[in-house]
MIDO-72810 format. One line per 8 residues: their letters; for each residue x, y, z of N, C-alpha, C. Coordinates in steps of 0.001 Angstrom, whole numbers. Layout:
// residues N
A> X:Y:Z:X:Y:Z:X:Y:Z | ...
***
This chain:
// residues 313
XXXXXXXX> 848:-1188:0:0:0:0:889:1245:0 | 598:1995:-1238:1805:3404:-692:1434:4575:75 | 2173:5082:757:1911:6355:1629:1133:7148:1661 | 233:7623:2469:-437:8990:2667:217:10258:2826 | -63:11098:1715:-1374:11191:1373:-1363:10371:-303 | -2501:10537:-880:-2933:10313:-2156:-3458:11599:-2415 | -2885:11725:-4280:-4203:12412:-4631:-5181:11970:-5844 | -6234:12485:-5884:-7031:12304:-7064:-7185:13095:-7772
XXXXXXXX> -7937:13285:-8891:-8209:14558:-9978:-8463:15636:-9296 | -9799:15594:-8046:-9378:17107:-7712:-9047:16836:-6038 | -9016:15529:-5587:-8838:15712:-4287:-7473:15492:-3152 | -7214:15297:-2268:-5933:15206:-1502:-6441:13952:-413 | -6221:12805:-663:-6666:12338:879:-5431:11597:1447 | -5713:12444:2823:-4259:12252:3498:-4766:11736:5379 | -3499:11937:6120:-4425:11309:7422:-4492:12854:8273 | -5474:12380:9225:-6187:13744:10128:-4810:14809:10442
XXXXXXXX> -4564:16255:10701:-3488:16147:11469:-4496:17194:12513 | -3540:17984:13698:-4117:19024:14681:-4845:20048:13919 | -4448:20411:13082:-4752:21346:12648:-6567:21360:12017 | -6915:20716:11549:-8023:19772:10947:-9625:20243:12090 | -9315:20804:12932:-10166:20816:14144:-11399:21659:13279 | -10704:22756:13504:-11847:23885:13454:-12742:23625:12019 | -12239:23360:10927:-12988:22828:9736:-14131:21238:10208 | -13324:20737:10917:-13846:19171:11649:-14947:19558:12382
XXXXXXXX> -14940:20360:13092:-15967:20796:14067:-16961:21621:13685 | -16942:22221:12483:-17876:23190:11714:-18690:22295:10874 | -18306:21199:10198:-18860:20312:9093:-19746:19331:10407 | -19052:18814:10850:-19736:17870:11465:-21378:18341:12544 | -21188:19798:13261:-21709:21101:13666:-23041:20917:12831 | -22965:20553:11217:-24276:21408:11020:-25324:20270:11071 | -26249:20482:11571:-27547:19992:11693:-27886:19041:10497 | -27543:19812:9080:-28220:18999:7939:-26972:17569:7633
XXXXXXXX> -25913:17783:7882:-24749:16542:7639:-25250:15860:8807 | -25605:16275:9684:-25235:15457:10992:-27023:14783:10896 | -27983:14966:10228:-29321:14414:10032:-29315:13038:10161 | -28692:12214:9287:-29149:10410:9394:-27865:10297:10516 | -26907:11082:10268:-25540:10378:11614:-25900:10151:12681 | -25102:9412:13339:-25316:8790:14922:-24892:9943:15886 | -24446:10820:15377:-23814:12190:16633:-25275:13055:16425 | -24524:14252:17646:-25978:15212:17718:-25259:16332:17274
XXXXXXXX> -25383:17358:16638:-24846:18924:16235:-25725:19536:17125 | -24951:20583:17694:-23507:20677:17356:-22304:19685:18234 | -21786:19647:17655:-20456:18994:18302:-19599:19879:19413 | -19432:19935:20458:-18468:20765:21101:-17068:20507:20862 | -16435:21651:20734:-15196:22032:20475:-13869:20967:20771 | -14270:20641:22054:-13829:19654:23137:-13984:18106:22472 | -15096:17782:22012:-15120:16277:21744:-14591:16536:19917 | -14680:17115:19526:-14169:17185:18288:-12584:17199:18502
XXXXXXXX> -12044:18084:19019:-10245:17810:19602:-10293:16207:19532 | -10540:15892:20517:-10715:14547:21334:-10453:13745:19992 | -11985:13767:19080:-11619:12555:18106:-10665:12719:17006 | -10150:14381:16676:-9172:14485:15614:-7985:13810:16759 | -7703:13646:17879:-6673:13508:18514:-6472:11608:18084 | -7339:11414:18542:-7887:9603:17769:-7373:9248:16811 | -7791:10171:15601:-7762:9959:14227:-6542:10388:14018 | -5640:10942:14643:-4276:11236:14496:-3304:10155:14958
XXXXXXXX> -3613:9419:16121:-3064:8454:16405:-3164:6872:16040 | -4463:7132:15400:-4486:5589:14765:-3489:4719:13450 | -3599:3810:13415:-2396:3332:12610:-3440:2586:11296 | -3226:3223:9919:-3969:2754:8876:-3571:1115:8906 | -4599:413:8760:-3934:-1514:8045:-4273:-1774:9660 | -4649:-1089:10720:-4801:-2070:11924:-5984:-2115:12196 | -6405:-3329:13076:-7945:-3456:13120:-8372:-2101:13475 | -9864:-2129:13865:-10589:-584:14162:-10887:216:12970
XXXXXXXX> -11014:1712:13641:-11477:2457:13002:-10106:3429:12101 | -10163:3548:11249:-9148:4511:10552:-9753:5386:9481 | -9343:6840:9771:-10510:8262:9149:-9673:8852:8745 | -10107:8447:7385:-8885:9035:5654:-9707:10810:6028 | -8882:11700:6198:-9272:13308:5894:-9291:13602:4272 | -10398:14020:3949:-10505:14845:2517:-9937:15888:2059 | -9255:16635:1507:-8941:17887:1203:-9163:18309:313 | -9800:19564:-185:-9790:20640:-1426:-8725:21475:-1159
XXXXXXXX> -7593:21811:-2095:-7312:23173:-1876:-6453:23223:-952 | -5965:21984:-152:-5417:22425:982:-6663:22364:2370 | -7623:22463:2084:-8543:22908:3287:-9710:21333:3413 | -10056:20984:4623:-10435:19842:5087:-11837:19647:4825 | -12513:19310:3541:-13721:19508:3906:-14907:17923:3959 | -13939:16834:4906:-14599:15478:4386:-14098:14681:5441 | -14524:13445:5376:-13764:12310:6124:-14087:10782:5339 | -13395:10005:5531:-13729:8823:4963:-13468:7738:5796
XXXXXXXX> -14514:6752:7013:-13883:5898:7744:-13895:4770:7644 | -12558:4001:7306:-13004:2789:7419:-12638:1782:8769 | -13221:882:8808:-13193:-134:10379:-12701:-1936:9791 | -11680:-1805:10143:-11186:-2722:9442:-11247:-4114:10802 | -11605:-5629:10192:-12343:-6499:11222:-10371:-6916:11912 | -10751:-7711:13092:-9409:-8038:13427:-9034:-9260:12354 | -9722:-9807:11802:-8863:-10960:10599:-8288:-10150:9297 | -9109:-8784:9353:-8002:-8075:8085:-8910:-8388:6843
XXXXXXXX> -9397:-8800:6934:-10497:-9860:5684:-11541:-8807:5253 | -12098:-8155:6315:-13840:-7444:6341:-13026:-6236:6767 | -14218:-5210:6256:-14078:-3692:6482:-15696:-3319:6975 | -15911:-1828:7197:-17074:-1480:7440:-16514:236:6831 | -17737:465:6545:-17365:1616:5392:-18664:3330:6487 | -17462:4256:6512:-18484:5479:6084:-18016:6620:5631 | -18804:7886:5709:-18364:8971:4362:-18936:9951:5355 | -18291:11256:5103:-18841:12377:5204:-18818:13466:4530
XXXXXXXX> -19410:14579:4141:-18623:15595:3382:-19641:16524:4017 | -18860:17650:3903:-19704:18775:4425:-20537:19305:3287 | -21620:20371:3804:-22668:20489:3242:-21984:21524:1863 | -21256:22583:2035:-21315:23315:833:-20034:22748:-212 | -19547:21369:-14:-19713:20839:-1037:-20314:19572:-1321 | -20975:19043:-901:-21825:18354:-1546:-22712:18357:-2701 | -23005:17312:-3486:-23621:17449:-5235:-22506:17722:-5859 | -21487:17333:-5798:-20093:17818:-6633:-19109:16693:-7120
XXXXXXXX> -19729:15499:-6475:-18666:14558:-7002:-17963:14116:-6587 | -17315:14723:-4798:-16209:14664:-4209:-16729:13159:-3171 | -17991:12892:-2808:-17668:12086:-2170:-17460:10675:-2847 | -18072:10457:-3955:-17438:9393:-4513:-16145:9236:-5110 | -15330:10147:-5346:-14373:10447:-5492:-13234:10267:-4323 | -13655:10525:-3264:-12707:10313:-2136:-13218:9056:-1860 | -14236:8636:-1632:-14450:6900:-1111:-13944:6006:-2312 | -14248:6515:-3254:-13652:5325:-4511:-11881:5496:-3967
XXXXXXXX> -11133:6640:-3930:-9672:6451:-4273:-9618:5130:-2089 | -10516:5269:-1142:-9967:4818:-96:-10958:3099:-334 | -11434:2657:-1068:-11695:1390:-1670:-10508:1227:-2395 | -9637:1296:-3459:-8994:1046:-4438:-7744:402:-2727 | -7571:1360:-1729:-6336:757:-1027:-6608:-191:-316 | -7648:-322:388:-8611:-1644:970:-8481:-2550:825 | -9017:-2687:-1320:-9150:-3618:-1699:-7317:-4156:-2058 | -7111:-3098:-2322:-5421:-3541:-2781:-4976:-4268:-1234
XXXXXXXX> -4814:-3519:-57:-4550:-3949:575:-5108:-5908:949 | -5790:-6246:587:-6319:-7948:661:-7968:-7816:1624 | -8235:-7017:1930:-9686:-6942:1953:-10434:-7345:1246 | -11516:-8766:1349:-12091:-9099:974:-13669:-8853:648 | -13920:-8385:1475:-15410:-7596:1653:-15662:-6168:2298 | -16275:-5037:2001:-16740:-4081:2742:-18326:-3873:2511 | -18578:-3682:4075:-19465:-3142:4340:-20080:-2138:4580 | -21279:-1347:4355:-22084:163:4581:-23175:-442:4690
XXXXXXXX> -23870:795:5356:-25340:1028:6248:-25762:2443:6186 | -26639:2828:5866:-27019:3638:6139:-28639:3991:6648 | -29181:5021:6851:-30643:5324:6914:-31314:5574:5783 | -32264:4590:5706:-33540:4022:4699:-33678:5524:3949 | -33802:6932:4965:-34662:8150:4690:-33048:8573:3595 | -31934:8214:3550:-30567:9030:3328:-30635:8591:1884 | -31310:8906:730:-31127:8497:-483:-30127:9001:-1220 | -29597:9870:-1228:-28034:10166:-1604:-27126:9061:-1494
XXXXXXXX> -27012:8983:108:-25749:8215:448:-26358:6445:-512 | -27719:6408:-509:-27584:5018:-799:-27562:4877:-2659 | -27650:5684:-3145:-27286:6100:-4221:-25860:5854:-4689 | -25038:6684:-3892:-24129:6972:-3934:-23568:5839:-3642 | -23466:4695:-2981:-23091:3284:-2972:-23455:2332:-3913 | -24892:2076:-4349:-24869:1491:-5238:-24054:2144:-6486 | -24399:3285:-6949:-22928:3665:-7851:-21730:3172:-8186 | -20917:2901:-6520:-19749:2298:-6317:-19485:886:-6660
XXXXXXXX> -21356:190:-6971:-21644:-926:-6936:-21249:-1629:-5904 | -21941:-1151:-5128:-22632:-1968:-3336:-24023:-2500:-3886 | -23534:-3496:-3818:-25389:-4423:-3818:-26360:-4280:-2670 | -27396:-3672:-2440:-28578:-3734:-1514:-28335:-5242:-783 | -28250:-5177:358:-28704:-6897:863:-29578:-7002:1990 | -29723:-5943:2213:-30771:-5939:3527:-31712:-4695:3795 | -32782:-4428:4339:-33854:-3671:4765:-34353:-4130:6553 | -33487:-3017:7595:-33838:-3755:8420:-34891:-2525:9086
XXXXXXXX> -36159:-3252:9312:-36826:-1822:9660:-37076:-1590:11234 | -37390:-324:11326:-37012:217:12495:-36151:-293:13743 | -35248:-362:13226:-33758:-1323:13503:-33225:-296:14718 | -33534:808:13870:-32271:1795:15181:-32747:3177:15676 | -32318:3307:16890:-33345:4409:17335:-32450:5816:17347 | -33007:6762:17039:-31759:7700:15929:-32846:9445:16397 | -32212:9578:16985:-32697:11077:17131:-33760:11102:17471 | -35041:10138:18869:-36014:10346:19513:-36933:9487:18633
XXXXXXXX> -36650:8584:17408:-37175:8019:16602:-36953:6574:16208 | -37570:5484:15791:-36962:4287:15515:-37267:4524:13601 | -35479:4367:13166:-35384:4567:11770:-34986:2750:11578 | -35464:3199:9906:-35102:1856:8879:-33455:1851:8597 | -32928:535:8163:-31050:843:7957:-31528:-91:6565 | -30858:731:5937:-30349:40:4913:-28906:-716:4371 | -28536:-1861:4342:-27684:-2668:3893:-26809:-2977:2995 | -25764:-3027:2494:-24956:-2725:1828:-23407:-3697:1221
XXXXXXXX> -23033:-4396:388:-21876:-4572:465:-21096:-5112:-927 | -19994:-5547:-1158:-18902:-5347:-1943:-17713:-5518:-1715 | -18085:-6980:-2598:-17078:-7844:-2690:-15458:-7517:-3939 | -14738:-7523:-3452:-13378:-7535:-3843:-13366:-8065:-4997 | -13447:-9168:-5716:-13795:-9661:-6662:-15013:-8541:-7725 | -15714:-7988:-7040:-16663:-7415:-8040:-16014:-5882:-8351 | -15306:-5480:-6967:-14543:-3819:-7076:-13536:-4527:-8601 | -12970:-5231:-8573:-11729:-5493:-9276:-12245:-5673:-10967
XXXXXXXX> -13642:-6583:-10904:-13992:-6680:-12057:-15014:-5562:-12599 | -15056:-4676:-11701:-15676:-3424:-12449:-14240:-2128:-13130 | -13350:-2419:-12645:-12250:-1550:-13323:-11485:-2451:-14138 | -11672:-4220:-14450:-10818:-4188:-15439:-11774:-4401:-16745 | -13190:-4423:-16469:-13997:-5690:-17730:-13957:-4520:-18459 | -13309:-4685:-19925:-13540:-3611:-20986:-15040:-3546:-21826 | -15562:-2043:-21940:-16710:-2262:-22856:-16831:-2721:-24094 | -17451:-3230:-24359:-17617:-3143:-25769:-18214:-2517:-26523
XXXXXXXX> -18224:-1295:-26232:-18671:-175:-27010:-17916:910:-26343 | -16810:1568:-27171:-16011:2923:-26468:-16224:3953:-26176 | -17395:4340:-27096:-17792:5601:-26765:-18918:6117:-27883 | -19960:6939:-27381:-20461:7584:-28744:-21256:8322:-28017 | -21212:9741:-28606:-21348:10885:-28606:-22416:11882:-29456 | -23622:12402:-29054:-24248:13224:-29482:-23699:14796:-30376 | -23834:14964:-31213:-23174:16070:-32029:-24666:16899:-31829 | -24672:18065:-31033:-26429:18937:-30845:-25772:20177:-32272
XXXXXXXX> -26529:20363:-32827:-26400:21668:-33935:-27238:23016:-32769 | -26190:24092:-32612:-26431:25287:-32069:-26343:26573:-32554 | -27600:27409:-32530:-27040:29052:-33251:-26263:29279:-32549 | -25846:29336:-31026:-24470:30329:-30707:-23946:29670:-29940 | -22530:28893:-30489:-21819:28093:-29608:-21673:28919:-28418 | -21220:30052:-28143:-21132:30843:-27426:-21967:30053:-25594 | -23496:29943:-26506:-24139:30706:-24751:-24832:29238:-25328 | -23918:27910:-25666:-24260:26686:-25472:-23194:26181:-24640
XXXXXXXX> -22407:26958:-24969:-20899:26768:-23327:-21184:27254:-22265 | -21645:28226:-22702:-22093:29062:-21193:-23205:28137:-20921 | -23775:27550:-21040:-24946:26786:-20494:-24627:25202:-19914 | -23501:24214:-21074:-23098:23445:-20628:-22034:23263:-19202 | -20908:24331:-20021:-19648:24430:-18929:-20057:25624:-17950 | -20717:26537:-17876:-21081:27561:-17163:-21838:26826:-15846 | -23210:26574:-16429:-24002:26426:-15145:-24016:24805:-14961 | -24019:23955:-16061:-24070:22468:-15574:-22676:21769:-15044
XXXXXXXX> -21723:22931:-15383:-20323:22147:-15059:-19059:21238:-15789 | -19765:21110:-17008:-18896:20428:-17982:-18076:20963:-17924 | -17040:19933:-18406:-15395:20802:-18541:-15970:20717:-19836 | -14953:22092:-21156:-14984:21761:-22306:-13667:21091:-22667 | -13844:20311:-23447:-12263:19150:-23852:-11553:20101:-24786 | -12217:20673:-25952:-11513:21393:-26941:-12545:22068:-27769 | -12122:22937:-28214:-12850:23872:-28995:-12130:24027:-31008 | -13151:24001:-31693:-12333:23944:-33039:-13594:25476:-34043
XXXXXXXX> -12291:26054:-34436:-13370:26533:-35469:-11763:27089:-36528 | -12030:26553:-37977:-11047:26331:-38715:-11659:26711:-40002 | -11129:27502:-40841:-12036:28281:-42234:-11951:26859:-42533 | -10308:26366:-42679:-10197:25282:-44058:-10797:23701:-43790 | -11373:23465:-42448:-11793:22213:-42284:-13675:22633:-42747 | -13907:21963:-43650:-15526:21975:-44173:-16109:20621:-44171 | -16150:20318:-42612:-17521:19379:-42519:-18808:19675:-42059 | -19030:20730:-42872:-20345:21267:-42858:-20460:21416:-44564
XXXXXXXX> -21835:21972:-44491:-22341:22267:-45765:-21296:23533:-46518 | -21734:24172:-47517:-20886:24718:-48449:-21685:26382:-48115 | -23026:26298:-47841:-24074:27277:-47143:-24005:27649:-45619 | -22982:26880:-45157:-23171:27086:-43613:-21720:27967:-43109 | -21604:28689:-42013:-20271:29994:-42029:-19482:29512:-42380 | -18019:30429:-43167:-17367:30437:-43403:-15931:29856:-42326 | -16773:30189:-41172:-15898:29633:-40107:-16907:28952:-39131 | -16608:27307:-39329:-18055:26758:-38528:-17118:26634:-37045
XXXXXXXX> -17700:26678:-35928:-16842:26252:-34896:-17712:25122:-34176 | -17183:24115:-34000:-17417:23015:-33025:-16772:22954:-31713 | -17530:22397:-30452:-17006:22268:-28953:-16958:20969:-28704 | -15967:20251:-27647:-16769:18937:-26741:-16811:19635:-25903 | -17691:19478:-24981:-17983:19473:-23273:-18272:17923:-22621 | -17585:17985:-21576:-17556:16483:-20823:-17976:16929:-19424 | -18249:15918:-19208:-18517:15780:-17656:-18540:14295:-17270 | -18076:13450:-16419:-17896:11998:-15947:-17856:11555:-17311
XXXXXXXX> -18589:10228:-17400:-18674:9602:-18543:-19241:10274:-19844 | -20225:11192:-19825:-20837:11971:-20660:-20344:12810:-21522 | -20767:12710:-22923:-19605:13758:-23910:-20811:14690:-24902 | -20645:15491:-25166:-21665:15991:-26372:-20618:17066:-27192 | -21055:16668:-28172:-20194:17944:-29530:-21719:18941:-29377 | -21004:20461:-29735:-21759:21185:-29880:-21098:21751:-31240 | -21868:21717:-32624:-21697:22740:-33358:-22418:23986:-34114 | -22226:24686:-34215:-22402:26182:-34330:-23329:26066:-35866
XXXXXXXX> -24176:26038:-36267:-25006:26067:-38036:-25430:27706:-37919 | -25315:28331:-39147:-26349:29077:-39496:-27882:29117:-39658 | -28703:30045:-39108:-29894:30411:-39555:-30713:29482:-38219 | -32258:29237:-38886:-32796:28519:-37480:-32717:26942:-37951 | -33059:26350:-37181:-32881:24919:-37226:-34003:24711:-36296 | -35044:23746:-36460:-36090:23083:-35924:-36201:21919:-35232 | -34622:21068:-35184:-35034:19563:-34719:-34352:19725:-33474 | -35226:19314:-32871:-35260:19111:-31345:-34820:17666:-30465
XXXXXXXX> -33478:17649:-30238:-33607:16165:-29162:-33733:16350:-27924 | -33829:14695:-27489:-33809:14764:-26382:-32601:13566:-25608 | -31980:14604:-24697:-30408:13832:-24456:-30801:13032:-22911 | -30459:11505:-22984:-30694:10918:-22153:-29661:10812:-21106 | -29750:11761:-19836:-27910:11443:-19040:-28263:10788:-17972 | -27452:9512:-17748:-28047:8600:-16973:-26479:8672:-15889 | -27169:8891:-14591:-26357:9347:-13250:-26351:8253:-12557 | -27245:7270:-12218:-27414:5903:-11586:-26887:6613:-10091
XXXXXXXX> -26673:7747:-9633:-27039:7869:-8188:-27367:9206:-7658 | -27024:10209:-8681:-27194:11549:-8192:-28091:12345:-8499 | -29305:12201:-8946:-30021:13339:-9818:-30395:14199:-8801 | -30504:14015:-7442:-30589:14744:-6297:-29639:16513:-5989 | -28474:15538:-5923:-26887:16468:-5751:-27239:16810:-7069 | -27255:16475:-8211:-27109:17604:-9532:-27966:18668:-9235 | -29329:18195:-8972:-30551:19078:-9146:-30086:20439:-8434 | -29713:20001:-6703:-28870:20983:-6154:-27975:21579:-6311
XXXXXXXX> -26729:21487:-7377:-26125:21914:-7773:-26254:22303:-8951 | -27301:22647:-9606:-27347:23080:-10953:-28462:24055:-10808 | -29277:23683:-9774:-30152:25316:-8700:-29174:26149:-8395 | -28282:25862:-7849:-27474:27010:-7138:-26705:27896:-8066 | -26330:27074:-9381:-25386:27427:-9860:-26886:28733:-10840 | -27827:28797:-11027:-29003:29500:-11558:-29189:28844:-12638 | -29493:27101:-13103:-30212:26314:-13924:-31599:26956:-14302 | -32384:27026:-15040:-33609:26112:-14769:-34258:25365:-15104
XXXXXXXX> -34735:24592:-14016:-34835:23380:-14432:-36249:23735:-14350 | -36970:22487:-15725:-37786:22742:-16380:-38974:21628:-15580 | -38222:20670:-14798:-39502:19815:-14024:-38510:18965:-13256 | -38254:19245:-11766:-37912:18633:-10645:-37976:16938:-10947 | -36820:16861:-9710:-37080:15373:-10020:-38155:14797:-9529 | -38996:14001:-10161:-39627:12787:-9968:-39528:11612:-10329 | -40556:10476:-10037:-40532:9064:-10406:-41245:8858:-11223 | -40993:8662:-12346:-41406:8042:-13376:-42413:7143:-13486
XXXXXXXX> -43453:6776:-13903:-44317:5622:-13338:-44057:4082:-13748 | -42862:4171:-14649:-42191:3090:-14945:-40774:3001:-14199 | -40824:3918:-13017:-40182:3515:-11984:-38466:4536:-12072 | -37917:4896:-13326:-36899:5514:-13168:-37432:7330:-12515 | -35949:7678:-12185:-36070:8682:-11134:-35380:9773:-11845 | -36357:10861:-11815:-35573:11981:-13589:-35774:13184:-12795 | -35369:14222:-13658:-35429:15504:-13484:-35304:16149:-14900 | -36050:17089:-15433:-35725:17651:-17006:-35210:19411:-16949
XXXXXXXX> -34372:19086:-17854:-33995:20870:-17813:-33687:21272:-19643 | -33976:22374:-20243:-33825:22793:-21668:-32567:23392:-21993 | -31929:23393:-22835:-30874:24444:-23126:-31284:25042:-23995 | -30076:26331:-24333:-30467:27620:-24880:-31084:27008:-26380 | -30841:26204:-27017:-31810:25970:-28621:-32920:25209:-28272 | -33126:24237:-27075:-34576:23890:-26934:-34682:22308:-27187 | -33240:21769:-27004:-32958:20414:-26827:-33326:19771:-24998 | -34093:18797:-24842:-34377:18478:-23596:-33546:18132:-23220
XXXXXXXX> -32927:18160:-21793:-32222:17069:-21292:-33107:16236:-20340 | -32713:14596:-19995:-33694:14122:-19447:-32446:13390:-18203 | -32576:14005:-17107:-31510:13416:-16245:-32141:12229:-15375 | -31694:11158:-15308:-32312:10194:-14409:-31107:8989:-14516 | -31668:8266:-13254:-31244:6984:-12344:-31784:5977:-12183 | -31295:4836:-12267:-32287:3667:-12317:-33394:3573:-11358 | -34228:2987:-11493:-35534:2354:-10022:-34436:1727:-8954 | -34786:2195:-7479:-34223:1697:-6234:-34493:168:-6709
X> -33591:-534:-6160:-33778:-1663:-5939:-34447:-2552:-4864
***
């Protein structure tokens, strides 16, 4: 297993140090993170020391509890714990991220890079649980491809209430054969025709977040018509798996699609993050009566997007 820290595309995960408090004690503090958790917010100052003091002294690879710290930027805004059994064999899995970033990507992002050492390390199985009401987080596991295995109801008594837990787990064998089985199909990509590439970036990479991959607009390349500008310009914009060409036509154009982006855990966190960012979205998520879970929003030429996630299992 190599050294802490790691990083990922945008994250740092390294182990707790002193310093870690006051960010530790603010995230964990707010009422809405701390909702399905087993603690009460706010946290006092005092027991938060206490457990960064814990999490500083624990030794990663030994039985117990060991709490990977998240970082953006330099700055702490996450935790990732895992509880490893005394045979070394079994794990038990949890996540946190604070509220203003959440819907962003980061927590699967930091739990996927602290699975990859787990499993490297000879861990055979991990386990998660969460609350029945926490559809994010259980989202957000099956994603990782955690299979559902249990529904235990009013199992646990959680803030003056007896809540449902939901069940969870993931086997080593299946983490391993989801990063090596190649598709058989590599890729394919929607080409949308737009009057103004312009404020179809601003709409993709602006408010939904796409990165754009590359931008082309070239007199002498003519794969367009002989009627269409003199300088056509084409975009990609990406985001996770998702790719779309945008190119630029003259005059109006009438055909309308509709782009199917399939999230399999987040349409929640997008919805929230694509509100904030000033989306609008054209019809909230709901359930489908054939059971998938969508949300629809238009872009600037009047192409639908149709965002959704499979039916809970």
């Amino acid at each position: 297993m190599s050294e802490l820290p790691v990083s990922t595309e945008r994250l740092v995960v390294r182990r707790f140090t002193d310093g870690d408090v006051p960010a530790f004690t603010a995230y964990r503090s707010d009422p809405e993170v701390a909702r399905y958790q087993g603690w009460d917010a706010p946290v006092p100052e005092k027991a938060a020391r206490r457990l960064v003091t814990e999490f500083v002294a624990a030794e990663e690879g030994a039985p117990g509890w060991f709490q990977y710290a998240v970082a953006l930027d330099g700055g702490l805004i996450g935790d990732v714990g895992i509880c490893l059994d005394s045979n070394r064999m079994q794990a038990e899995l949890g996540f946190t991220i604070a509220r203003a970033h959440q819907g962003k990507g980061y927590a699967i992002e930091a739990v996927r890079c602290v699975l990859d050492r787990v499993f490297a390390a000879g861990v055979r199985r991990v386990s998660a649980e969460c609350d029945a009401r926490n559809t994010a987080s259980a989202r957000l596991l099956e994603r990782l491809g955690f299979g559902r295995e249990g529904h235990r109801r009013r199992h646990t008594w959680l803030k003056g209430e007896w809540t449902d837990d939901l069940l969870f787990g993931l086997l080593a064998e299946d983490w391993r054969g989801a990063a090596e089985r190649p598709p058989d199909i590599f890729g394919c990509r929607p080409n949308l025709l737009v009057g103004d590439l312009g404020a179809g970036l601003g709409f993709y990479a602006g408010l939904l977040g796409f990165e754009i991959g590359w931008r082309w607009s070239d007199p002498r390349a003519r794969f367009l018509t002989e009627d269409e500008p003199p300088e056509p310009g084409t975009a990609l914009v990406r985001r996770g798996n998702a790719q779309i060409m945008l190119t630029q036509v003259a005059g109006v154009h009438t055909t309308r699609l509709h782009l199917d982006v399939h999230t399999a855990a987040q349409v929640d966190e997008l919805f929230r993050e694509w509100t904030e960012r000033g989306a609008d979205i054209a019809e909230p998520p709901f359930v489908r009566p054939w059971g998938m879970y969508e949300m629809r929003l238009h872009d600037p030429d009047g192409n639908v997007l149709r965002v959704s996630s499979p039916p809970a299992h």
